[in-house]
PyMOL CGO cylinders between C-alpha atoms (Angstrom):
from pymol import cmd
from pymol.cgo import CYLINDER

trace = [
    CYLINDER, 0.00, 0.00, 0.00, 1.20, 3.61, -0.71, 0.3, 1, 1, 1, 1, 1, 1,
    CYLINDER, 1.20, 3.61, -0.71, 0.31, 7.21, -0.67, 0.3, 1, 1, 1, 1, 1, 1,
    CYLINDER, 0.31, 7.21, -0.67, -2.10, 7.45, -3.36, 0.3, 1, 1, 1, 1, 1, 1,
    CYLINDER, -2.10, 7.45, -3.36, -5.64, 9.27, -4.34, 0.3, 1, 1, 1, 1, 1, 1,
    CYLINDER, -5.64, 9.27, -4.34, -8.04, 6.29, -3.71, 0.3, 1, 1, 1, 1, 1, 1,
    CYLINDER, -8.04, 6.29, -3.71, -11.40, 5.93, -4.57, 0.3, 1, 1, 1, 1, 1, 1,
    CYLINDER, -11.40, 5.93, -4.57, -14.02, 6.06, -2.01, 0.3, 1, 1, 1, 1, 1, 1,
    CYLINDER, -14.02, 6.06, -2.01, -14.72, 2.72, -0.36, 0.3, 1, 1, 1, 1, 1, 1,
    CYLINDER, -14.72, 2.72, -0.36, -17.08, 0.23, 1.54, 0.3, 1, 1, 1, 1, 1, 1,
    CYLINDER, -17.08, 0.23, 1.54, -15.37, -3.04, 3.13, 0.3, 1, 1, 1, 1, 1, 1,
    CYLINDER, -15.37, -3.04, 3.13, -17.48, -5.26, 4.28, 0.3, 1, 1, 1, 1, 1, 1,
    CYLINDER, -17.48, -5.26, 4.28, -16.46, -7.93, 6.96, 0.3, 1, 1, 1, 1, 1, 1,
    CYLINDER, -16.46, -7.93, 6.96, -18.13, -10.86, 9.14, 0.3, 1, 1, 1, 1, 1, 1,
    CYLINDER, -18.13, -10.86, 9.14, -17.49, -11.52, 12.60, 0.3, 1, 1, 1, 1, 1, 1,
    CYLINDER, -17.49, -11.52, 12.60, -17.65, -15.46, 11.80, 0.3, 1, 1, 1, 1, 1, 1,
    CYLINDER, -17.65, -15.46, 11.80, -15.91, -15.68, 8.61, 0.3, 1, 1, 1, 1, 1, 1,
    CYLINDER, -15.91, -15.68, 8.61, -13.75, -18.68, 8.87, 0.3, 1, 1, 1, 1, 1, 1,
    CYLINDER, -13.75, -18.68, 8.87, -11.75, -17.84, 5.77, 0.3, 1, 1, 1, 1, 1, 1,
    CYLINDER, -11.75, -17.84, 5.77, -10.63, -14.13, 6.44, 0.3, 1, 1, 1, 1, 1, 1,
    CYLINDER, -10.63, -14.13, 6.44, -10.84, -13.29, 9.97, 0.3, 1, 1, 1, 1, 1, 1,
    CYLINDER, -10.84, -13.29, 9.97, -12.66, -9.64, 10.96, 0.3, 1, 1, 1, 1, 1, 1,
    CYLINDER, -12.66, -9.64, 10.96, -9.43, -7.96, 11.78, 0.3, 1, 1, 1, 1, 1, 1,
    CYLINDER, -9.43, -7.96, 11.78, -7.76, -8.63, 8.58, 0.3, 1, 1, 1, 1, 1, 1,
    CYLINDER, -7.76, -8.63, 8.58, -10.09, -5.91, 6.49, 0.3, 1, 1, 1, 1, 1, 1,
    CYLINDER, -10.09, -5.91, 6.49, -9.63, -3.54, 9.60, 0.3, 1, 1, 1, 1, 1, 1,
    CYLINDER, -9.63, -3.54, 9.60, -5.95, -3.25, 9.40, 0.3, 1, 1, 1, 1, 1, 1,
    CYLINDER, -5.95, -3.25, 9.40, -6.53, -2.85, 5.31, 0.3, 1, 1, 1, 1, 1, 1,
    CYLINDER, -6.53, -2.85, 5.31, -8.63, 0.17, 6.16, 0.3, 1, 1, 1, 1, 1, 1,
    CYLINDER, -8.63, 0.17, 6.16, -6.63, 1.21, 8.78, 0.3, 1, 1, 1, 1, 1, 1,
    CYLINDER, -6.63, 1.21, 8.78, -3.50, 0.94, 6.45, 0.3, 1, 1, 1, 1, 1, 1,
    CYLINDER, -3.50, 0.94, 6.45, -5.51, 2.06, 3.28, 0.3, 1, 1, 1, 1, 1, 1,
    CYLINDER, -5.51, 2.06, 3.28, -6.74, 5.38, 5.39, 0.3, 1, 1, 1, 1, 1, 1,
    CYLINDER, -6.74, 5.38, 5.39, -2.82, 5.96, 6.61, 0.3, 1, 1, 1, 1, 1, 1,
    CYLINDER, -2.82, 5.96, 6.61, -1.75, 6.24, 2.93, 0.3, 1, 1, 1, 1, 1, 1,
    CYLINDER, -1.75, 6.24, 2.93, -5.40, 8.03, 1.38, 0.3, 1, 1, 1, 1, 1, 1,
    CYLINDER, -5.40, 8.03, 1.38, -4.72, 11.63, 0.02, 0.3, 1, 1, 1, 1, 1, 1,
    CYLINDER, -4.72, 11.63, 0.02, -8.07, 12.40, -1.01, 0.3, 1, 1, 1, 1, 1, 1,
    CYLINDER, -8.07, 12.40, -1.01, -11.22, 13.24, 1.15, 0.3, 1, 1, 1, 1, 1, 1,
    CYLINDER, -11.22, 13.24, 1.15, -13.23, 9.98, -0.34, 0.3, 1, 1, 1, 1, 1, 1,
    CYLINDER, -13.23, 9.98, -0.34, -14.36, 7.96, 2.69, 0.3, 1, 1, 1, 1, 1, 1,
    CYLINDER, -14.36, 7.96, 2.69, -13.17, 5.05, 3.27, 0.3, 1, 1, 1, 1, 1, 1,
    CYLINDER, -13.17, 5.05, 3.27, -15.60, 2.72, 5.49, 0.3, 1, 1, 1, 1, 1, 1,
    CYLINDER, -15.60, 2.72, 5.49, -15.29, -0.24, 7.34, 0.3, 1, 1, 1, 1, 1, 1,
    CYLINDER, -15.29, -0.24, 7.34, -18.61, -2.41, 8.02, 0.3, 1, 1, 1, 1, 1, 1,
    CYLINDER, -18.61, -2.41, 8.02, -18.14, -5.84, 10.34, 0.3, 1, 1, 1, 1, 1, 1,
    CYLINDER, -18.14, -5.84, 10.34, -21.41, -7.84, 10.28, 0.3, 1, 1, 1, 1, 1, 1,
    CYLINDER, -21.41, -7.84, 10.28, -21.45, -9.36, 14.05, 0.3, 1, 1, 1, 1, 1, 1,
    CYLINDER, -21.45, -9.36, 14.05, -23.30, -12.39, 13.04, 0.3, 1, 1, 1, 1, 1, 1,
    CYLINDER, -23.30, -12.39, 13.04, -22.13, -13.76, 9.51, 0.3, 1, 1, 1, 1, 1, 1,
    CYLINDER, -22.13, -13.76, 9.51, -20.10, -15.22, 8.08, 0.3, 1, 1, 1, 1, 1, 1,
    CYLINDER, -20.10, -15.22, 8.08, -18.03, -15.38, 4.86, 0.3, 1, 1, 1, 1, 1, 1,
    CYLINDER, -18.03, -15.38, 4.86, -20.73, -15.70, 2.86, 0.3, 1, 1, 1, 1, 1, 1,
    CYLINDER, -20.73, -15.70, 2.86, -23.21, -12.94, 3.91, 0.3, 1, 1, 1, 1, 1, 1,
    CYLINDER, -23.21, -12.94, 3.91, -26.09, -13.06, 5.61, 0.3, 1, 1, 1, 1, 1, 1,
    CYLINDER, -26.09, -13.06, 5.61, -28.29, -16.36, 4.38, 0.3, 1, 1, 1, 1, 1, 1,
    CYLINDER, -28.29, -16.36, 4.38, -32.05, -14.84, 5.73, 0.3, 1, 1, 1, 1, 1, 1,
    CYLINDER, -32.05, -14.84, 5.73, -33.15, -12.84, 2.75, 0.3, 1, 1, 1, 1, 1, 1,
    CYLINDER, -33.15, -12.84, 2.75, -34.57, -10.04, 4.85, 0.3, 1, 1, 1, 1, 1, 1,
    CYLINDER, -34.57, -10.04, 4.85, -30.93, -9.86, 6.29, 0.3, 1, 1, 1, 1, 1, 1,
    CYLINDER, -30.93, -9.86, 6.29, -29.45, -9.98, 2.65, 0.3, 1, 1, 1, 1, 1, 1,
    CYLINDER, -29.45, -9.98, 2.65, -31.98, -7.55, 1.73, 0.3, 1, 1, 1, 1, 1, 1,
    CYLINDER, -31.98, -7.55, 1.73, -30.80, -5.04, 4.69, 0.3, 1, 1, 1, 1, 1, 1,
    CYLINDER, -30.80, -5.04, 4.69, -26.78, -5.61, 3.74, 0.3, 1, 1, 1, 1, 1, 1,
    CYLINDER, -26.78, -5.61, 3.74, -27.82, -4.72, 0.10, 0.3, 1, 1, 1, 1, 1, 1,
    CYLINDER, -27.82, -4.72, 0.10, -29.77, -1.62, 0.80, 0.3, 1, 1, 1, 1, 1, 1,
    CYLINDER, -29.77, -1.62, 0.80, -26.37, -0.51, 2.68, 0.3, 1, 1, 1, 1, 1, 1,
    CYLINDER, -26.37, -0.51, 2.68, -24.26, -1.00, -0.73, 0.3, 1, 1, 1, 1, 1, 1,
    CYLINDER, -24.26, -1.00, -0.73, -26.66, 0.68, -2.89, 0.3, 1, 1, 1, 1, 1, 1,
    CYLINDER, -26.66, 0.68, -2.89, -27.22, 3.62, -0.62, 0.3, 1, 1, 1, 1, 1, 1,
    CYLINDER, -27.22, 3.62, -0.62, -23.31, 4.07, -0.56, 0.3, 1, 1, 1, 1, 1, 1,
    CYLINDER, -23.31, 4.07, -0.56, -23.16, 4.02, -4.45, 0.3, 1, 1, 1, 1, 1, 1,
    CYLINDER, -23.16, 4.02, -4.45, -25.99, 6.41, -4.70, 0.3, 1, 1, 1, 1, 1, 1,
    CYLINDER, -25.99, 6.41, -4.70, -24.32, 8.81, -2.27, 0.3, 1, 1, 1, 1, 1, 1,
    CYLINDER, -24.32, 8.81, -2.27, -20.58, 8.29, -4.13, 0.3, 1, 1, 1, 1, 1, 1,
    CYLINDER, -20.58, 8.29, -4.13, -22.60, 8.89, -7.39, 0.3, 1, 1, 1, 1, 1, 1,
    CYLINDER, -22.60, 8.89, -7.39, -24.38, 12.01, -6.12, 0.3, 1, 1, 1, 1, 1, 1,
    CYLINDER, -24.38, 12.01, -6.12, -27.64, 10.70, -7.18, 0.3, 1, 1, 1, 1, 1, 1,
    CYLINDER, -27.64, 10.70, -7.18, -29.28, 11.38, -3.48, 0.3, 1, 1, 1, 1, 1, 1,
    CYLINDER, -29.28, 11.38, -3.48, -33.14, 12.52, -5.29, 0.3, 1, 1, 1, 1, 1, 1,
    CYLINDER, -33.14, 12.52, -5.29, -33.21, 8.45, -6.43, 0.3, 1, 1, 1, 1, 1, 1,
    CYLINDER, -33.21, 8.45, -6.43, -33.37, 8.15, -2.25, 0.3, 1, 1, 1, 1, 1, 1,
    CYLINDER, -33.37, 8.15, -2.25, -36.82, 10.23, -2.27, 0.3, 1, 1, 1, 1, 1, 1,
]
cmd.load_cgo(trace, "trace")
């Protein structure tokens, strides 16, 4: 990682994921935010009961999605879609 303009971002994590363990994407961020020159944000989201897979009850999946889309609206400026 190095000093660089980087694009805004949303990392998403699981508390349970057996494959990459939660605090793996939080020192990426932490590292990634170190070495960010521009004002993007850069967010970190830890799901405290899934796993590596998301969440498997639709309404949950539903939820996480809404989260993503919302973030790419707001990156996109496109907040009236919201209304």
């Amino acid at each position: 990682i190095r000093d660089a303009h980087s694009p805004a971002l949303l990392v998403t994590a699981g508390l349970n994921d057996p494959r990459v363990p939660y605090w793996e994407p939080a020192k990426w961020v932490a590292r990634l935010r170190e070495k960010n020159k521009s004002k993007k944000p850069m967010l970190l989201r830890t799901d405290m009961s899934s796993g590596h897979f998301a969440a498997s009850d639709r309404y949950r999946l539903m939820a996480e999605r809404s989260i993503e889309f919302a973030f790419v609206v707001d990156q996109l400026e496109c907040r009236e879609l919201l209304n």
